[in-house]
N, C-alpha and C positions, 0 to 999 in steps of 0.2 A: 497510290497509297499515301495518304496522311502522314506527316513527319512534325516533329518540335525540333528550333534549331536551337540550342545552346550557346551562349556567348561564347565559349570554345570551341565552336563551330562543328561540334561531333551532334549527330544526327541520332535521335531515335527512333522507329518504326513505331508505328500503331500498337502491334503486336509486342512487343518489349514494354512500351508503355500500360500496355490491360497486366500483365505480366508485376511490373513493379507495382502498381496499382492492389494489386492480390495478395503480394505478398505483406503490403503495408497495414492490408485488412485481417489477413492472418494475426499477423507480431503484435496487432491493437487488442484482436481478440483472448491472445495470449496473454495480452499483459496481465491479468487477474489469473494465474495457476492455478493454486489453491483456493481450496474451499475450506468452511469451516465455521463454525457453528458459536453461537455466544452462549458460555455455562454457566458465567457468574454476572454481575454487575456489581459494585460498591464504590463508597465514599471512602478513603482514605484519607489519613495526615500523613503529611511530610514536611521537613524541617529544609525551608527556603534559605534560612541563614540559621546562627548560632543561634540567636531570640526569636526567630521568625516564623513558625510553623501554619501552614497553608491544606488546603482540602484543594482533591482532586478526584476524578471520576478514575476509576480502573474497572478493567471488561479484561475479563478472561477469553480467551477464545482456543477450542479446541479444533485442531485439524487432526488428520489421519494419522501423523505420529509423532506430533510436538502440541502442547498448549501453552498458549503466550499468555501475559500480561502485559497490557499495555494500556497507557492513557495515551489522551490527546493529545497533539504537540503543539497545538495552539488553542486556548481553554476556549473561545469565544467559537471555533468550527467544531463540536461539537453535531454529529451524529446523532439520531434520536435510534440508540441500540439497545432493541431490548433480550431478555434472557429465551432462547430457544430463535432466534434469529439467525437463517442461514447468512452470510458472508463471503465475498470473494476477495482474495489478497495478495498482495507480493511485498516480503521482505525484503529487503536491503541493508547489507554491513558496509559500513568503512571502515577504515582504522583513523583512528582521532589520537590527541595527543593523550586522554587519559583510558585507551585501548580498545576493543571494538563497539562502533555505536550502531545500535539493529531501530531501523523503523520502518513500519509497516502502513502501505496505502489498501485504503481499504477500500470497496466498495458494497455499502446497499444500498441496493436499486441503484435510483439515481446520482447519489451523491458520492462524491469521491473525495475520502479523507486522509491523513497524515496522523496516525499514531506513532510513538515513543516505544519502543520493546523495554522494559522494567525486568521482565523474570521470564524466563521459560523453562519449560521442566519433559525430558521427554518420553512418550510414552510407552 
């Protein structure tokens, strides 16, 4: 039987290794939970500083019993999302100094992006 030795010299079987191998392919597949669909798309203003006001993309997206709002979190990785485009996604909160920050990686199809949560409203 085939083994890998670890610099800590613990040993693991074939069989263990197909085992963590699986499970790593599950947790990958998981990563995207939620599903969910794009209802809106628009141009927004918002105000960068006191004098400063700026445009940005905001995409609605409705899942099964929340819809977000969210922009890009880097204006330049820009998604080509359009309205009635399903989507796969996984939220994420921290708590920050000025209270909790939600952003959401998304994926369609191929590409894997980093939005901003702004609003969400639940259904």
């Amino acid at each position: 039987m085939t083994s890998l030795t670890f610099t800590t010299g613990t040993k693991m079987t074939t069989a263990r290794n197909v085992l963590f191998i699986s499970i790593l392919l599950l947790l990958s597949c998981a990563a995207f939970a939620e599903t969910g669909k794009i209802t809106r798309v628009e141009n927004e203003t918002y105000a960068q500083s006191k004098h400063i006001s700026k445009n940005r993309e905001v995409y609605w997206i409705k899942s099964q019993a929340t819809t977000y709002k969210v922009t890009p979190h880097n204006h330049s990785d820009r998604a080509s999302l359009r309205v009635g485009q399903d989507v796969q996604f996984r939220v994420e909160r921290k708590n920050g100094k000025h209270g909790v920050i939600g952003k959401m990686l998304l994926s369609a199809g191929r590409k894997k992006s980093e939005y901003e949560i702004i609003g969400e409203a639940a259904e």
